[in-house]
C-alpha positions in Angstrom: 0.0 0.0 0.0 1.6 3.1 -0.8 2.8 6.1 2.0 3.3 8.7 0.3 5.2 10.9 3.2 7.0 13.9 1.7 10.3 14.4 3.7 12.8 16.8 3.9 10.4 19.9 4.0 10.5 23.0 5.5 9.1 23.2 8.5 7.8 26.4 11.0 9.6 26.9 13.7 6.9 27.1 16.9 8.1 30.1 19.2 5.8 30.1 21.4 2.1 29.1 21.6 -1.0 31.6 22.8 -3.9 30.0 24.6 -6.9 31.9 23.6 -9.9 31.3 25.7 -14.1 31.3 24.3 -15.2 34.1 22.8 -12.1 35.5 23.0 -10.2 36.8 20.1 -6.4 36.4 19.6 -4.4 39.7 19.1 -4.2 39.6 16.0 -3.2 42.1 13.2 -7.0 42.9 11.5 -5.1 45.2 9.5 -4.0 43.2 6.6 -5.0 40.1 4.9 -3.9 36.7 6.4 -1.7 34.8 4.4 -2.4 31.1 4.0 -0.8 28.8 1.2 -1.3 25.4 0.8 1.8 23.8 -1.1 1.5 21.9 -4.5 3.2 18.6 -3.5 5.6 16.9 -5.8 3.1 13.9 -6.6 0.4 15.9 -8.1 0.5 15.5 -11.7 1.1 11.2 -10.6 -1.2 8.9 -10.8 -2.5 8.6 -7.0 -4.0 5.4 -5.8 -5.6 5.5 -3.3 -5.6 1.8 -1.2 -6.5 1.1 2.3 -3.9 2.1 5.0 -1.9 4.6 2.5 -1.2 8.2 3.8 -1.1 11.0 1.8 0.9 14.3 3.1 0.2 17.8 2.4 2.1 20.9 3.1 1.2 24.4 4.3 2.7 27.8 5.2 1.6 28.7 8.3 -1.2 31.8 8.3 0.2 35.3 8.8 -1.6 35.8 11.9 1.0 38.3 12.9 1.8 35.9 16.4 3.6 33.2 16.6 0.5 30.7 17.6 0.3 27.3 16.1 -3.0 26.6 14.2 -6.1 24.2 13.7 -5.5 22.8 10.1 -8.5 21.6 8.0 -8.3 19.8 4.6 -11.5 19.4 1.7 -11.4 17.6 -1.5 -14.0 18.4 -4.2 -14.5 17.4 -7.5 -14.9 20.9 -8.9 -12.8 24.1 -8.6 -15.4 26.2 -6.9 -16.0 23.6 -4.6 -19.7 23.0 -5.5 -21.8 19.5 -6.0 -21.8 17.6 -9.6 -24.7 16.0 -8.0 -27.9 18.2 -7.8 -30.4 15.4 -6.7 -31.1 13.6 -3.4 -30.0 10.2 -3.4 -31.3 7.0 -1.7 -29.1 4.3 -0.7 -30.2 0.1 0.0 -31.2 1.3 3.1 -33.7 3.7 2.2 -31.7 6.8 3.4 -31.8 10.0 1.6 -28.9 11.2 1.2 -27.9 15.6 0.0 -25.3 14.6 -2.1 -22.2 17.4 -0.7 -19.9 19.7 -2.8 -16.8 19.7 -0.6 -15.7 16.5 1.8 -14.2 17.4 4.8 -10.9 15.0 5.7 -9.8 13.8 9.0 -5.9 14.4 9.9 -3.8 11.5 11.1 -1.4 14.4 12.3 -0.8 18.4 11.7 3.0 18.8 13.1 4.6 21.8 11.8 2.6 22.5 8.5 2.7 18.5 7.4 -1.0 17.3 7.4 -1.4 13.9 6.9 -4.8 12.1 5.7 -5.4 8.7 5.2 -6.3 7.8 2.0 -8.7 5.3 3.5 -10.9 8.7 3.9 -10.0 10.4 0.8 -11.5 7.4 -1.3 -14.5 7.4 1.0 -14.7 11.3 0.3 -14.8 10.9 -3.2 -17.8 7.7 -2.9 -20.0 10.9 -1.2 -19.1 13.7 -3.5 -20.4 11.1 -6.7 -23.3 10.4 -4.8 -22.2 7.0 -3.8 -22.8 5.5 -0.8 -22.7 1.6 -0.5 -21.4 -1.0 -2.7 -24.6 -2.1 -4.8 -24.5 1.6 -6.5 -20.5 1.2 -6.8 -21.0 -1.8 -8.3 -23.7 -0.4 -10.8 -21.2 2.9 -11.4 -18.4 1.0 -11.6 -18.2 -2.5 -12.4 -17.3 -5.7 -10.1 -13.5 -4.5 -10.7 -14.0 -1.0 -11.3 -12.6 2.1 -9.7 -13.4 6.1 -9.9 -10.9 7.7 -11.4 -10.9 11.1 -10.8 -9.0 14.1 -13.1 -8.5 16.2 -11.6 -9.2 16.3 -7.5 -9.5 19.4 -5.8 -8.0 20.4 -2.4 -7.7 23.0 -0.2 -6.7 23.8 3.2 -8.4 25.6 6.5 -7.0 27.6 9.3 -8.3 28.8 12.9 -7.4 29.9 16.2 -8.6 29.3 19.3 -12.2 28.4 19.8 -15.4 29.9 19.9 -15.6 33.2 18.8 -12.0 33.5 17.9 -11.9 30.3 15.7 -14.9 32.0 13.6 -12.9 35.3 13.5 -9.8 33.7 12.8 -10.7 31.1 10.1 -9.2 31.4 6.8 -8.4 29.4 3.9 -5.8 28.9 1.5 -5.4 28.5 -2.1 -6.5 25.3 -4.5 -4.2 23.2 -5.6 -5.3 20.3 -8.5 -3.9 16.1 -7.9 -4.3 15.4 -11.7 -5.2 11.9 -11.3 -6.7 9.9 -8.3 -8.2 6.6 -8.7 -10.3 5.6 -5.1 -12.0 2.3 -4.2 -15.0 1.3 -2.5 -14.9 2.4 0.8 -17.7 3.7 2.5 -17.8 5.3 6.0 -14.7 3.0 7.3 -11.3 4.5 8.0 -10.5 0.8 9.2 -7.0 0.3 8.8 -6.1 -3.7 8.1 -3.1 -5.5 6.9 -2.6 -8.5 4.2 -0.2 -12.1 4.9 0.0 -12.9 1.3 2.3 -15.9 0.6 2.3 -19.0 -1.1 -1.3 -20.4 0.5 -3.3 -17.9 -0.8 -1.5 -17.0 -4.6 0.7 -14.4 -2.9 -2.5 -11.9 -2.6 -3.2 -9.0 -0.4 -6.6 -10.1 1.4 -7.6 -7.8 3.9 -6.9 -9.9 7.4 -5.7 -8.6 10.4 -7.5 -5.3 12.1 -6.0 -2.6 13.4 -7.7 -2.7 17.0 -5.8 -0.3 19.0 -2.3 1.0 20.3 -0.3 -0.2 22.8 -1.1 1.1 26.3 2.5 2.9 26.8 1.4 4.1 22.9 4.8 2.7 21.3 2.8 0.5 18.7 -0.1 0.0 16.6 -2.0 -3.8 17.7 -3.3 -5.6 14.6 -5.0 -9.1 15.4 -6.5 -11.2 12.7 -6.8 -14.6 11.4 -4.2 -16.4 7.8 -3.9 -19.4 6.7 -0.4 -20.4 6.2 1.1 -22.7 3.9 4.6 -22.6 3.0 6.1 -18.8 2.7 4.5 -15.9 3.4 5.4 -11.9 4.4 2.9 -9.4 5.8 2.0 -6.3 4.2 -0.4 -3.4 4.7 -1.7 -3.9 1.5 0.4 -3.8 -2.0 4.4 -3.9 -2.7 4.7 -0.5 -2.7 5.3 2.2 0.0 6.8 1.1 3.1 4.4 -1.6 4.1 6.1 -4.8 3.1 7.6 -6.4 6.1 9.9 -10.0 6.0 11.5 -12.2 8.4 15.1 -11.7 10.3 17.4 -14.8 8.8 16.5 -16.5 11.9 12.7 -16.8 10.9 10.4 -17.2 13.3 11.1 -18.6 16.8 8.8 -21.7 18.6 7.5 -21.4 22.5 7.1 -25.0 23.8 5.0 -23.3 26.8 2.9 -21.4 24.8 2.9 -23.3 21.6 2.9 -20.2 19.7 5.6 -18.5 17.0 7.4 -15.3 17.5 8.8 -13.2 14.7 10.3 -9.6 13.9 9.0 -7.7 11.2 11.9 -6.4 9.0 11.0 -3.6 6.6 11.4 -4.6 2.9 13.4 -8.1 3.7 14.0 -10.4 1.2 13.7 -13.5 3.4 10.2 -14.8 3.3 8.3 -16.2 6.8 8.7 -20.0 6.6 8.8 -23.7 8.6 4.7 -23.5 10.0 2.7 -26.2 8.9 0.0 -25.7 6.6 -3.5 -24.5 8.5 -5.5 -21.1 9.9 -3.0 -18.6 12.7 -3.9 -15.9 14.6 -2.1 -13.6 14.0 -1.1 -10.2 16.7 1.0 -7.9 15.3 2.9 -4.7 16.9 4.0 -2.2 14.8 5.9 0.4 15.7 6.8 2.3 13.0 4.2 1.5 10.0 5.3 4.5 7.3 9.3 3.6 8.0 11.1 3.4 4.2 14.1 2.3 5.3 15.2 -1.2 4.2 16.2 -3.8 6.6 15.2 -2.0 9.2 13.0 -3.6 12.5 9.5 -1.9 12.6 7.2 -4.1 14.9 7.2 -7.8 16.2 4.1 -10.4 16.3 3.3 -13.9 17.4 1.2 -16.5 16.1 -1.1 -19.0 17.4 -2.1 -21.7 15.5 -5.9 -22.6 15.4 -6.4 -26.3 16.5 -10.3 -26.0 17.4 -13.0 -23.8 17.9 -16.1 -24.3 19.9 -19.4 -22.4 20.5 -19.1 -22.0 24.4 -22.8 -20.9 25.7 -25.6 -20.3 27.9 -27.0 -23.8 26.3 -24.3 -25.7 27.4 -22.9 -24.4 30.6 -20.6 -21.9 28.5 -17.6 -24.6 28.6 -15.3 -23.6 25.7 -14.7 -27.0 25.5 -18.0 -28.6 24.4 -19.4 -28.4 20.6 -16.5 -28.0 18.3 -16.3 -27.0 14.7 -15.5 -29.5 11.7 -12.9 -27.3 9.7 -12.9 -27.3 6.0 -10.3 -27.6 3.3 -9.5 -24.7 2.9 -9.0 -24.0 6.7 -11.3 -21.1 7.0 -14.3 -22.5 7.3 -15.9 -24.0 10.0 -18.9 -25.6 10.2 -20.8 -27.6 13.2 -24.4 -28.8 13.6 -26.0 -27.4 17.1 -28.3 -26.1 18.5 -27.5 -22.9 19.9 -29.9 -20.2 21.6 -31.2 -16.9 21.4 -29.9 -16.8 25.2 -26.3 -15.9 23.9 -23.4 -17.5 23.0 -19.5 -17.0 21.3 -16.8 -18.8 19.2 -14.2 -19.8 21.1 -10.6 -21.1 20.1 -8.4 -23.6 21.4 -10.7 -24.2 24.3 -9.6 -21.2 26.3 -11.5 -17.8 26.0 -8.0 -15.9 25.0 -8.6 -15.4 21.3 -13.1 -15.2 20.7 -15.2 -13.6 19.1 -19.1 -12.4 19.5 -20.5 -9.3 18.7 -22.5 -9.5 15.3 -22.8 -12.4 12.5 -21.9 -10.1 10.3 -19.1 -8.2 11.4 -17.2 -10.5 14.4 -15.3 -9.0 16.5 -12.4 -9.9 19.1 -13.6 -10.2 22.8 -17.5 -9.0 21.4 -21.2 -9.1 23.1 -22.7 -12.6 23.2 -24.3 -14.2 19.8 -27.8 -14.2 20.8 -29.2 -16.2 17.5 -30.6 -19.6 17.7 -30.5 -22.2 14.9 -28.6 -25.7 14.3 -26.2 -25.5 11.7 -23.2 -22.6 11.9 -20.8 -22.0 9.5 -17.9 -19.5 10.5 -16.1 -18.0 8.0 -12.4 -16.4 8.9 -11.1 -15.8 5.0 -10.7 -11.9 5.6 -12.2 -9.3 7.5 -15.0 -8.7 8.3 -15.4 -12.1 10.1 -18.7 -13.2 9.7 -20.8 -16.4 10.3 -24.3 -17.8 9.4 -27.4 -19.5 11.6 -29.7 -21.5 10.3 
């Protein structure tokens, strides 16, 4: 997945900061007009793809307020100069919801230190679903094509600047110029900013299936957790979503290391290594991942760690049996991702458990699992679970 992180700019140097309280204005010089520029970066007349997990870095001079005061940055994409809808007309989604189709999209900043603002492109691509009046998949599908993509020549951006809050943000705010990206092509997300990686390797034709969730940081905040479910068979690497960027991570030459007491594999993730993960034996892993340094470009070097658990049975733990994670077990498949048992489970709530323990489950939703989530309160007697790629889902019948 591609990071495009622009390095080596100027920065502004912060000389000191100015609290400014409600309704309060900064001093600032009303005398003149405030100067705001946002910077044309050096990828704009590329093709931009836009793929989940990919940042995309802007640059802007900071306002000429006329104090040295560190800004609120804002960033909007449009597809028209004048920032304005192409869409005129309502539209209705599956759901039934009508839905004003919007002239500018609004972005959400990963981070705004000195001048660099940093979007995902995750919510970019979503941005530009809303501005063609697309919002879920059967009318990207019907715009699009099964394998289509919006391209987009050219995007419009611009950025926003305030002070403050209250009535000082409102007197303060300003905006800077529009720049053009000549080309962006987007995908089909929809609301999500989820951010997932990929384990492609020789089990699944070396592809980049979206599989492990981001689901938090670390609680000291020096990584990024990801936990998710592969199947392994023979040489794999784990990536956050193409070759490109800085998302491709290998094995050390010393691969990945066994715990007897915890019967579980342990590995470092190497940034662009050219020695594959090897030596599991074919079948579904859990994967947890840390990463703590996703965007690094630097080959060879260590960015994160994660161990891996191999799956050896799951069972449906509930209020029907007594909740013993060790009673009603799954048949699994073929293709190791499937799981499929004949019970009857209850409306009075139950969960998937693995390896007989409740350390790795899952519960919330049948369509849209989620690790450590509410109680399953569906009744039926057959369940399939299906742990291919996220989201995790499983049927009742």
């Amino acid at each position: 997945m591609k990071k495009l992180i622009i390095l080596g700019l100027p920065v502004l140097a912060m000389l000191g900061m100015v609290s400014c309280k409600d309704d309060q204005d900064p001093k600032i010089d009303t005398t003149k007009d405030v100067e705001f520029k946002l910077n044309v970066p050096p990828y704009a007349n590329q093709m931009l793809e836009l793929s989940l997990g990919g940042t995309v870095s802007f640059t802007v001079s900071q306002p000429t307020y006329g104090l040295t005061v560190v800004p609120t940055y804002g960033l909007e994409i449009s597809l028209t100069p004048d920032f304005t809808p192409i869409v005129t007309e309502p539209v209705v989604d599956n759901t039934g919801e009508e839905h004003v189709v919007p002239g500018t999209y609004k972005l959400n900043l990963d981070s705004q230190l000195a001048g660099v603002l940093v979007a995902q492109m995750s919510d970019i691509a979503n941005g530009i679903n809303e501005l063609l009046g697309i919002y879920d998949e059967d009318a990207y599908v019907e715009a699009f094509g099964e394998d289509g993509a919006p391209l987009i020549s050219p995007l419009y951006v611009k950025a926003s600047a305030y002070l403050g809050s209250g009535q000082a943000a409102i007197s303060t705010a300003t905006e800077s110029n529009v720049i053009t990206l000549a080309q962006v092509e987007g995908y089909a997300a929809f609301g999500s900013n989820e951010l997932l990686l990929s384990v492609p390797g020789d089990a699944n034709g070396w592809n980049h299936l979206p599989q492990v969730l981001y689901v938090g940081d670390t609680e000291d905040g020096s990584a990024m957790k990801f936990k998710g479910f592969a199947v392994v068979d023979g040489s794999f690497k784990v990536t956050d979503g193409d070759w490109e960027g800085s998302g491709n991570w290998g094995a050390t030459e010393d691969g990945l290391e066994f715990d007897k007491a915890t019967g579980t594999y342990t590995g470092k993730l190497i940034q662009n290594s050219q020695t594959n993960f090897s030596g599991l034996d074919a079948g579904l892993y859990y994967f947890y991942v840390e990463l703590t340094d996703m965007t690094n470009g630097n080959d060879n070097a260590e960015v994160g760690s994660m161990t891996i658990t191999p799956i050896t049975a799951i069972t449906l733990p509930g209020d029907y049996n007594g909740w013993d994670v060790n009673s009603n077990p799954l048949t699994q498949d073929d293709d190791f991702f499937t799981w499929t048992g004949s019970y009857s489970v209850t409306d009075a709530g139950w969960k998937f458990a693995m390896n007989n323990s409740w350390d790795i489950n899952l519960g919330g939703s049948l369509d849209n699992l989620e690790f450590d989530g509410g109680n399953l309160f569906v009744g039926g007697s057959s369940i399939t679970l299906d742990l291919e790629q996220y989201p995790w889902t499983a049927t009742v019948q």
